[in-house]
N, C-alpha and C positions, 0 to 999 in steps of 0.2 A: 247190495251190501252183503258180505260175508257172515255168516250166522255168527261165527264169535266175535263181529263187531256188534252186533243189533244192537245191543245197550250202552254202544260207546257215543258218548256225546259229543267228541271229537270225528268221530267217522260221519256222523248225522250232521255234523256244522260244514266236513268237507263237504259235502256232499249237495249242498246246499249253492255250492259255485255254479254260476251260469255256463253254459258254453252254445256256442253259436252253431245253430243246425239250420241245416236248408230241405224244406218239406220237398216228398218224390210225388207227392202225389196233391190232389184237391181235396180242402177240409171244409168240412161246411160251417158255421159258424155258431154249433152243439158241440164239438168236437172242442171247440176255445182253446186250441194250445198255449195263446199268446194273452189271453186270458182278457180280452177287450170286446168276445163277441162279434168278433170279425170273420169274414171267409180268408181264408188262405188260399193261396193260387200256389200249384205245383212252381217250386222253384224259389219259392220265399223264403226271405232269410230271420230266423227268430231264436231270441238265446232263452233256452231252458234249463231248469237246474238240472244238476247230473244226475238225481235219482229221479227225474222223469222221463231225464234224452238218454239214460242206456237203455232200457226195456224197449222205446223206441225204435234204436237204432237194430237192437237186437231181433227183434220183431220180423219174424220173415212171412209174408202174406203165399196162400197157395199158387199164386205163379211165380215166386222167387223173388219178388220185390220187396226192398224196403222200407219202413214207413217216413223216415228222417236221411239223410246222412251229418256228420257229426264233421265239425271243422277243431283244429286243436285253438285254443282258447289265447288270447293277448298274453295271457300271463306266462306261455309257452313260446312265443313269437321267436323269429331270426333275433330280433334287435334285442331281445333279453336274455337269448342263450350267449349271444355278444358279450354281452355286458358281464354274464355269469363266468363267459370263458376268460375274459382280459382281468376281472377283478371279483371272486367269488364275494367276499364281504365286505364288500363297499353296497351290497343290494340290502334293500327296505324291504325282509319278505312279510313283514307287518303291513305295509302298503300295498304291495301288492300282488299278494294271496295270502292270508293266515294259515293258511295249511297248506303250504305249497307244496311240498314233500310227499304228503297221506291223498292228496290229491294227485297228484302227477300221479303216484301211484294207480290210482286209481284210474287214470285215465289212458295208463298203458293195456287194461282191456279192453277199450273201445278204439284207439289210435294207434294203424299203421305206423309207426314214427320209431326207427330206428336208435336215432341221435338221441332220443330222450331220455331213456335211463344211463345212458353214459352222464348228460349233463347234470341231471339229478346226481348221480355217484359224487360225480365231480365235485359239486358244488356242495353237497353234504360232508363227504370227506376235508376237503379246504376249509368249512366251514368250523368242523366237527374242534379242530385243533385250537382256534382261537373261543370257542366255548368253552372248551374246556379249562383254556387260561384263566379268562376271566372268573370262571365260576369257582374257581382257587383263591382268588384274592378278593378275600368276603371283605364289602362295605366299602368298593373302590368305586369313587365319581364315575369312571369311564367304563366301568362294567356295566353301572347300571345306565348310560347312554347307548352301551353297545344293544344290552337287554332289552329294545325298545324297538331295534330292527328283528327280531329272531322269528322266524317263524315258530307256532305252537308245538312241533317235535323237538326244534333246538331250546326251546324255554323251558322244555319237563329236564332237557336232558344238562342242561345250568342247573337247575334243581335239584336234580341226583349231585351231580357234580357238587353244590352246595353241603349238601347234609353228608358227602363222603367228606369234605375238606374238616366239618365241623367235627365229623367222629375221629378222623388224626388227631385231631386238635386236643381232643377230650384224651383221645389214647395217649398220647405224648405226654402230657402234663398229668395223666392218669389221676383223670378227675371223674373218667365215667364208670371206674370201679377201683374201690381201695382194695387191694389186700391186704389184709388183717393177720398178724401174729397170732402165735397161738403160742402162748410158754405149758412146755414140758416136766412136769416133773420128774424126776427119776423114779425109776423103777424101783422099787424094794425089795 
């Protein structure tokens, strides 16, 4: 975690995502990765939250080996970058990552993966356009249907979008501040 995250409760929630690590080595069953008290055998495959499989992974022991290696997670898979590429907002990032965004992120310091911040782009920019419509047209059925898939980055950034549509609203109809007359008397 990035020092100007450490008090974000959003970067602590990402953070919190499992992802699938396969041990390089023998752990004894003090060691608990998987947290049942079990031995681990080199080779074993186990999902840890990501603030405990980076430092892991990161982890370089004095003969250059290391402790984990790190698999990229389901919610990054072929078949949902598919899905992302053929139709970005037809996806549930409620279902399946609430942070999908601040997490990918996060997981392009630990994962070789080329293709992934493209698809992120991708899929943020696509996305970006139909949030922003909805979050235009306050108090619409289908906003708040669409507001149900959004991940937690696109839900703050409806919200800005919310309180900007409302402050036009007030400026237009200049309700959010009256200017007031001042009569002059003439000078004498």
């Amino acid at each position: 975690m990035e020092l100007d995250e450490y008090y974000s409760i959003d970067s602590i929630l990402a953070e919190q995502q499992k992802i699938p690590c396969i041990t390089l080595h023998d752990y004894s069953k003090e060691a608990n990765l998987n947290g049942d008290h079990s031995e681990l055998k080199r080779g074993s495959r186990v999902e840890l939250p990501y603030w405990i499989a980076k430092p892991l992974a990161q982890f370089t022991l004095p003969t250059d080996d290391s402790l984990i290696s790190i698999e990229l997670p389901k919610t990054y898979s072929t078949k949902v970058r598919n899905v992302l590429d053929a139709s970005p907002t037809s996806v549930d990032f409620k279902l399946l990552c609430p942070y999908f965004y601040l997490f990918g992120r996060k997981l392009l310091d630990l994962v070789v993966d080329d293709s992934l911040t493209s698809v992120l782009e991708k899929a943020f920019k696509t996305r970006l356009r139909d949030v922003m419509d909805f979050s235009q047209s306050i108090g619409s059925a289908t906003g708040q249907i669409y507001l149900q898939k959004l991940d937690e980055t696109e839900k703050e950034l409806y919200r800005v979008g919310q309180e900007s549509a409302l402050q036009f609203i007030q400026w237009r109809d200049r309700s959010a501040q009256r200017i007031k007359t001042v009569e002059l008397g003439a000078r004498s």
